[in-house]
C-alpha positions as CSV (number, residue, x, y, z in Angstrom):
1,X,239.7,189.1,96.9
2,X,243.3,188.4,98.1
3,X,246.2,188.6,96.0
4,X,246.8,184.3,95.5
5,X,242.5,184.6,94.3
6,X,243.2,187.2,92.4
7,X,246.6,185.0,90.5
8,X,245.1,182.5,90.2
9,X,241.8,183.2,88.4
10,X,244.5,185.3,85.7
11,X,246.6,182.0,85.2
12,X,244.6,179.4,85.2
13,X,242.6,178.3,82.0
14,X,242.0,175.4,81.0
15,X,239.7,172.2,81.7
16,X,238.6,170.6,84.6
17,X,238.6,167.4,82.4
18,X,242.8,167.4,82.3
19,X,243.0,167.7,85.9
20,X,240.8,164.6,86.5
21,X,242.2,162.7,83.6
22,X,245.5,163.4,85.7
23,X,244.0,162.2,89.1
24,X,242.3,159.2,87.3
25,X,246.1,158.2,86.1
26,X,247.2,157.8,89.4
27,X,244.9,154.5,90.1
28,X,245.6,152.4,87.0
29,X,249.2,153.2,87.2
30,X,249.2,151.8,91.6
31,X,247.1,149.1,90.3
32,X,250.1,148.2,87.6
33,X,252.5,148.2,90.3
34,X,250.9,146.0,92.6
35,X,250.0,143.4,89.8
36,X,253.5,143.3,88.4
37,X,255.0,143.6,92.0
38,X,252.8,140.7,93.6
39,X,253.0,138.3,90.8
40,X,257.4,138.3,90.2
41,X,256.7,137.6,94.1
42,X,254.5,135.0,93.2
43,X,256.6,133.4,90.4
44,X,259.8,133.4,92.7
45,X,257.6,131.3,95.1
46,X,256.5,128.8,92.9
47,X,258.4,128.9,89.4
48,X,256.0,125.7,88.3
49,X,253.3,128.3,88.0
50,X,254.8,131.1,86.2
51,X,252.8,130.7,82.6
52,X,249.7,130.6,85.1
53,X,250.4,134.0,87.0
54,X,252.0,135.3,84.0
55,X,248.1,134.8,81.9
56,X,246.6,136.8,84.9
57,X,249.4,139.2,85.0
58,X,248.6,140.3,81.4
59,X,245.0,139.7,82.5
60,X,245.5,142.3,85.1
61,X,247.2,145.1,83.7
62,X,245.2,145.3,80.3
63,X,241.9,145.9,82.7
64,X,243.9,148.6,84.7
65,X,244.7,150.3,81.3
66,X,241.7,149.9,80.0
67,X,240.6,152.3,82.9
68,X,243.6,154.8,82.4
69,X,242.1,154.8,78.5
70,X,238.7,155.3,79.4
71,X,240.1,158.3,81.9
72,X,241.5,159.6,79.2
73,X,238.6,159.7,76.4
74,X,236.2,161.1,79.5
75,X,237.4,164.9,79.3
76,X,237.0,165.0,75.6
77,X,233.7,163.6,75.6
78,X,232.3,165.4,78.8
79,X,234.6,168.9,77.8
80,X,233.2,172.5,77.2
């Protein structure tokens, strides 16, 4: 076994489940970006329909959460 094996089997403890709840963060929070990022593109193109893109916004960004909340139950329920 070499000597970065041998480190890291002495330092890291832990669950799985933390590492994947971080990795499952990452795809809510790009999906936040792009919602916000398209629609105040959107609502600078056509002001008329900002209550319209704002109502899908919001639509948006509580179904990407939703999954960032469900990554973050998932360890907990599947952990050791």
């Amino acid at each position: 076994m070499s000597a970065l094996q041998s480190l890291a089997a002495e330092t890291v403890h832990g669950s799985v489940g933390s590492i994947g709840y971080g990795l499952a963060a990452i795809g809510p929070g790009v999906g936040v970006g792009i919602i916000f990022g398209n629609g105040t593109q959107a609502m600078a193109r056509q002001p008329e329909a900002a209550g319209l893109i704002r109502a899908n916004q919001i639509l948006g960004f509580v179904l990407c959460e939703a999954l960032a909340l469900i990554g973050l139950v998932m360890p907990f329920v599947y952990g050791p």
